[in-house]
Backbone bond lengths (Angstrom), bond angles and torsions (degrees), N, CA, C in turn:
res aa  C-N    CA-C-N  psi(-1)  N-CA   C-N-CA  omega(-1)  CA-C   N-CA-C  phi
1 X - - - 1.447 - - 1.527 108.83 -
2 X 1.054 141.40 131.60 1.128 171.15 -95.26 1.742 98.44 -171.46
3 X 1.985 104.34 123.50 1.711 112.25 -172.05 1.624 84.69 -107.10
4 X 1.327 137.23 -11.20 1.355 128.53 173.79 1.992 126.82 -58.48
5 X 1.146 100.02 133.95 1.457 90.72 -159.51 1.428 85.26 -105.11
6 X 1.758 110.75 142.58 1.183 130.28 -171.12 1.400 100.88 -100.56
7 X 1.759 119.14 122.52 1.303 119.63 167.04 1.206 128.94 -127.36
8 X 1.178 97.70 36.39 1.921 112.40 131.40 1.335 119.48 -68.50
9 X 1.326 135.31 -12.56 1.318 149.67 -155.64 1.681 117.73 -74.14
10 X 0.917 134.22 79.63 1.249 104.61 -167.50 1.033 138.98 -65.96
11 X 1.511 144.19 151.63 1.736 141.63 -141.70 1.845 93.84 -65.92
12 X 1.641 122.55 -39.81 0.868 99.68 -169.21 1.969 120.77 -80.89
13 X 1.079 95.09 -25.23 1.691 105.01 167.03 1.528 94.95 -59.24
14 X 1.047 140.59 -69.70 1.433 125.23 -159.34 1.503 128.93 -74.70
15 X 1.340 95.91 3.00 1.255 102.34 -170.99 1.914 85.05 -105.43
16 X 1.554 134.25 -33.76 1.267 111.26 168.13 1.315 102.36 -69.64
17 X 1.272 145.87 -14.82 1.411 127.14 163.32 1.347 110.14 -41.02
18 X 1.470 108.54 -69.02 1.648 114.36 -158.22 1.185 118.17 -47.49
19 X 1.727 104.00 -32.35 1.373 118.50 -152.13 1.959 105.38 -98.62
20 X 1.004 110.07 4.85 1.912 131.36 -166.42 2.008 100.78 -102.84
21 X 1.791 87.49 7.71 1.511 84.38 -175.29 1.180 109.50 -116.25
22 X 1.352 117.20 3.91 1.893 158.99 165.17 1.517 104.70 -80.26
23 X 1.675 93.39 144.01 1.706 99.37 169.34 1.543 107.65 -62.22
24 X 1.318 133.09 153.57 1.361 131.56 155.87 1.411 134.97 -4.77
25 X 1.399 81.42 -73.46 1.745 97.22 -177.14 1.196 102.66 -70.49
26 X 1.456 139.41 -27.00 1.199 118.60 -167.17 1.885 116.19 -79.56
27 X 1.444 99.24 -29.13 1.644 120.63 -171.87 1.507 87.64 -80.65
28 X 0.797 130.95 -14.04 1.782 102.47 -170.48 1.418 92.48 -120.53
29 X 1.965 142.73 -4.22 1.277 127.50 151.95 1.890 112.30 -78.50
30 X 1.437 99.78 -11.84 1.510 85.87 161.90 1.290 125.90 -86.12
31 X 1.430 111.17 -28.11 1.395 109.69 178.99 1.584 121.35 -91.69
32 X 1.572 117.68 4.20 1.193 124.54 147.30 1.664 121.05 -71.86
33 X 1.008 110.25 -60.03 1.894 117.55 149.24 1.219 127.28 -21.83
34 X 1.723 118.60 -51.56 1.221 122.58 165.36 1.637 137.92 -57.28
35 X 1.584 87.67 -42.11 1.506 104.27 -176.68 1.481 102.57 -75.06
36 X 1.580 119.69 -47.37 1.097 107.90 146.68 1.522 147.77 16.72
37 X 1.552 98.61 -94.79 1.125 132.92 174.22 1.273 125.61 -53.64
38 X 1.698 108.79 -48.38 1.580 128.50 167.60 1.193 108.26 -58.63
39 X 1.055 131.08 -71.71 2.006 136.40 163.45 1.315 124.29 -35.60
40 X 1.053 116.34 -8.10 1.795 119.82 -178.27 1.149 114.74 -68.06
41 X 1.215 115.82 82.83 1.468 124.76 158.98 1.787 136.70 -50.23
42 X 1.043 129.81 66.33 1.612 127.20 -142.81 1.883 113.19 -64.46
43 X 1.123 117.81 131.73 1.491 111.03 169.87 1.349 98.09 -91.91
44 X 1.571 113.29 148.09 1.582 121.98 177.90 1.432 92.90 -120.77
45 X 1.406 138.05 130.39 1.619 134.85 134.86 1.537 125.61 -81.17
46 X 1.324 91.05 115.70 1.755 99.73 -170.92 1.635 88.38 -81.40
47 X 1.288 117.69 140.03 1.599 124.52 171.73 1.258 119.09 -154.37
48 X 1.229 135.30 143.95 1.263 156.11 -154.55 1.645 139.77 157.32
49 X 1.290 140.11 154.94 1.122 120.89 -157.90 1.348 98.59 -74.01
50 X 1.847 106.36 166.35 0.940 136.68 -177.95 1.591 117.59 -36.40
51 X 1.233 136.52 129.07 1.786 117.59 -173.48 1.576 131.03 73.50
52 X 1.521 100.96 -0.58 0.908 110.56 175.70 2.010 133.73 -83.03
53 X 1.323 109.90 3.89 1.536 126.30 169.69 1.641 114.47 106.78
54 X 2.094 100.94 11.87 1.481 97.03 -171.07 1.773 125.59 -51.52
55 X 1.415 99.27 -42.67 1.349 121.52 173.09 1.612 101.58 -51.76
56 X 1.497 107.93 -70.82 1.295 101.65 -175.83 1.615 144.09 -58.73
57 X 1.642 94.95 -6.28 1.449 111.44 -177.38 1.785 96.16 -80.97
58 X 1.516 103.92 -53.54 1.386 102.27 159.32 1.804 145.58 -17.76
59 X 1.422 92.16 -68.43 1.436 104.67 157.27 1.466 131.67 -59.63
60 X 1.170 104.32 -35.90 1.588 109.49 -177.21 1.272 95.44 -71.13
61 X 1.330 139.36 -47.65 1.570 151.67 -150.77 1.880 93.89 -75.74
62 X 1.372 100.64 -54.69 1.661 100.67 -177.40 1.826 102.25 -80.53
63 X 0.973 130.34 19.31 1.309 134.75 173.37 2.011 100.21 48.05
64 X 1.494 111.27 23.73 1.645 92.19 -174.27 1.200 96.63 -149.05
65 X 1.083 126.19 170.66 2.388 127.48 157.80 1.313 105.75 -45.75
66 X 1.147 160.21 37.59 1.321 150.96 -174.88 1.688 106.62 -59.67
67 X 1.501 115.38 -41.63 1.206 116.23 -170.85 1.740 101.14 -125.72
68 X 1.846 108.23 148.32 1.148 95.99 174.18 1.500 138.41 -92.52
69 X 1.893 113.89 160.91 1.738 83.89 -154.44 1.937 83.33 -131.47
70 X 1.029 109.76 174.43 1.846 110.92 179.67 1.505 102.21 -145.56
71 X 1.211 138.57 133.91 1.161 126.55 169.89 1.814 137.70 -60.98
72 X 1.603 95.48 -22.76 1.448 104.34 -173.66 1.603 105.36 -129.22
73 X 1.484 107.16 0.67 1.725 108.53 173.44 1.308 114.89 -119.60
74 X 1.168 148.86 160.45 1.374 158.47 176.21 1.808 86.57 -92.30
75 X 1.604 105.56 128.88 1.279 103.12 -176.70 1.910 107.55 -121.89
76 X 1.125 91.24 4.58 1.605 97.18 -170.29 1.811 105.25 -99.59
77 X 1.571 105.81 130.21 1.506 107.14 -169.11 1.393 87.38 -145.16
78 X 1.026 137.19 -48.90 2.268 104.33 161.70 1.336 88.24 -118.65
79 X 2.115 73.23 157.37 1.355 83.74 176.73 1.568 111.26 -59.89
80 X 1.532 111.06 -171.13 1.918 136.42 -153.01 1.200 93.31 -162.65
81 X 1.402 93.97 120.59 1.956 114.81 172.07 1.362 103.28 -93.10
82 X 0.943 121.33 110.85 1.606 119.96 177.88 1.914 112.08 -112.60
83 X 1.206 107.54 106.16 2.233 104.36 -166.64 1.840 97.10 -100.93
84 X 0.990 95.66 142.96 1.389 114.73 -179.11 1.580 96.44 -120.41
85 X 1.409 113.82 118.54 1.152 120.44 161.18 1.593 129.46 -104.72
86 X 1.408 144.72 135.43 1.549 119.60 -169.48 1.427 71.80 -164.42
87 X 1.416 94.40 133.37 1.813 120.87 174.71 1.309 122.97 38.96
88 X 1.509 102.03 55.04 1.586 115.09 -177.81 1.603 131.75 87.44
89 X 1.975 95.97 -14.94 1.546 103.98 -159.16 1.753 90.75 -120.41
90 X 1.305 95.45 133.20 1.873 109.06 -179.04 1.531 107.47 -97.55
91 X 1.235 108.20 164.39 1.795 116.75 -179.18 1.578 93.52 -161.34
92 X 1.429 109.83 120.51 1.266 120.25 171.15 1.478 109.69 -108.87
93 X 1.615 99.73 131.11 1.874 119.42 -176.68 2.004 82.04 -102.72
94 X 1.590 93.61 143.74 0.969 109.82 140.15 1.122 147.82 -130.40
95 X 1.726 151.54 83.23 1.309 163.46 -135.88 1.686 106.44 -71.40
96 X 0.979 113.38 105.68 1.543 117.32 -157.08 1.405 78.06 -104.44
């Protein structure tokens, strides 16, 4: 057996290595946990009273019009799921 660590390996092969040195159940509730964890897509609710820039905090955040905004009316009447995705990973705003 061999203390040289092979890095061709990929993180997820070696990490069922590490984890194959665990009872069953325990290696595969961590690596349900993990994947988990990696995939967590977060919803945020932006909230505040009426007129207060929710929409517009929105827009500025998505750098575009995503949500609509009025200067002298409150234009938001349901909430708006708005998801931002960037390099595979999503984040959903919601404009309450």
């Amino acid at each position: 057996m061999s203390d040289t660590l092979d890095i061709q390996q990929e993180p997820r092969d070696m990490l069922r290595d590490c984890l194959s040195l665990l009872p069953p159940q325990a290696a595969e509730r961590i690596l349900t946990h993990l994947q988990q964890t990696i995939s967590y897509e977060p919803v945020i609710g932006i909230m505040g009273k009426t007129g207060a820039g929710k929409s517009s905090l929105c827009n500025a955040l998505f750098r575009q019009p995503v949500c609509l905004t009025h200067d002298l009316t409150a234009c938001t009447r349901e909430p708006q799921r708005i998801t931002l995705t960037v390099g595979g990973r999503s984040m959903t705003l919601v404009d309450l």
